[in-house]
N, C-alpha and C positions, 0 to 999 in steps of 0.2 A: 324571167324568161324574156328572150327578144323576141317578138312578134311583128312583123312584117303584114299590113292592111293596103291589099289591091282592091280599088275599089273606084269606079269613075265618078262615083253622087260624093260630091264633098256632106255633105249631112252624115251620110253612114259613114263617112272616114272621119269625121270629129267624135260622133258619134261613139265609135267602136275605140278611138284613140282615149276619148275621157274614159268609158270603164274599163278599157287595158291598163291605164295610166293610174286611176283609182287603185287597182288590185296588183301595183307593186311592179309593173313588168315596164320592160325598155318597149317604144312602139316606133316604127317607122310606117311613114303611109306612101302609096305610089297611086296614080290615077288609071296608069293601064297596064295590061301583061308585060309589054316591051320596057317599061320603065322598072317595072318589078323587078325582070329578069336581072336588070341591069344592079339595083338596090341588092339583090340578093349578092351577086358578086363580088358587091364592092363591100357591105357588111352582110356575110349572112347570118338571119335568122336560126330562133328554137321550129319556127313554126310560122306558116304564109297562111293568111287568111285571103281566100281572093273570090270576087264575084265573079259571076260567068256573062253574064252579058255587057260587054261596054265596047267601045269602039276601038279602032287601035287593033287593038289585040286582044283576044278574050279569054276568058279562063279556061276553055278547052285545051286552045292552045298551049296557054300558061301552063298549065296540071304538066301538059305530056312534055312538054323544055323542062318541067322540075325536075320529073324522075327519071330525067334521061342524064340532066346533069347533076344533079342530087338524090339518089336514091333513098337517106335515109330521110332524109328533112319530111317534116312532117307538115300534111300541107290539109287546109277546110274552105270545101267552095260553099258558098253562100249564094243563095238565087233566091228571085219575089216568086220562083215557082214555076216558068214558063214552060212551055211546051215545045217540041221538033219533031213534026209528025208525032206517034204515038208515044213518046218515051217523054219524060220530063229529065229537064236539062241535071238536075241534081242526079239523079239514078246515071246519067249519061258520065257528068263528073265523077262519079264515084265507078266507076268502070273505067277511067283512065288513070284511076291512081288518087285520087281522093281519099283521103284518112277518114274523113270524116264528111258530114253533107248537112244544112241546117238552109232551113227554110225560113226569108223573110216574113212578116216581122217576127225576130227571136227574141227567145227570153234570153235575160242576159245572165241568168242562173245558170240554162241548160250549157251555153256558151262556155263558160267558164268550167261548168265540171269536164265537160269535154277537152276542153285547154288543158286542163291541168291530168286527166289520165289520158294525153296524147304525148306530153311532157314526160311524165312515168314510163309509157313508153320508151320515148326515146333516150331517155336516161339507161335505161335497161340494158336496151337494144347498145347503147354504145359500154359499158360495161361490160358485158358478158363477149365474152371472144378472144 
């Protein structure tokens, strides 16, 4: 799987790059949504794993440029949980198009089962039609 990590904290992007890199898959990492967007273009991705908070550009933004210019791509925001007024930013990402939504710090089990039937998914989904 190629898996595409937006992420501004270099630690979480080593981080998520070593156990993507452990379990067989291609990784490319980007620092903000703008730079992602760009990464994605020039190789896309199985699947963008992006934070929601970082400077630049953030994954609000990110999510709604994915599925506006990639519908099918499958995309998991990742937040430490924060808040905007009453709603937390994950339930926010996951209402603009977010496949999936995983709260820091994760287990890198749940990660991975997630990866791999988002994967299935998308295998599926481009098969059948």
């Amino acid at each position: 799987m190629k898996i595409l990590v937006i992420d501004d904290d270099q630690l979480v992007r080593f981080a998520l790059s070593r156990l993507l890199r452990s379990q067989g898959h291609e990784v490319s990492v980007a620092v903000d949504g703008a730079r992602g967007l760009d990464q994605v273009e020039r190789d896309p991705p199985d699947i963008v794993i992006t934070d929601i908070i970082m400077p630049e550009q953030e994954g609000f933004e990110t999510i709604v440029k994915l599925r506006r210019s990639r519908p099918a791509l499958k995309i998991v925001a990742i937040s430490g949980g924060y808040r905007v007024g009453n709603r937390d930013v994950l339930s926010m990402a996951r209402a603009l198009g977010a496949d999936e939504v995983i709260a820091k710090p994760f287990d890198p089990d749940d990660l991975m089962t997630k990866l791999t039937a988002l994967h299935a998914q998308q295998r599926a989904g481009s098969t059948s039609g």
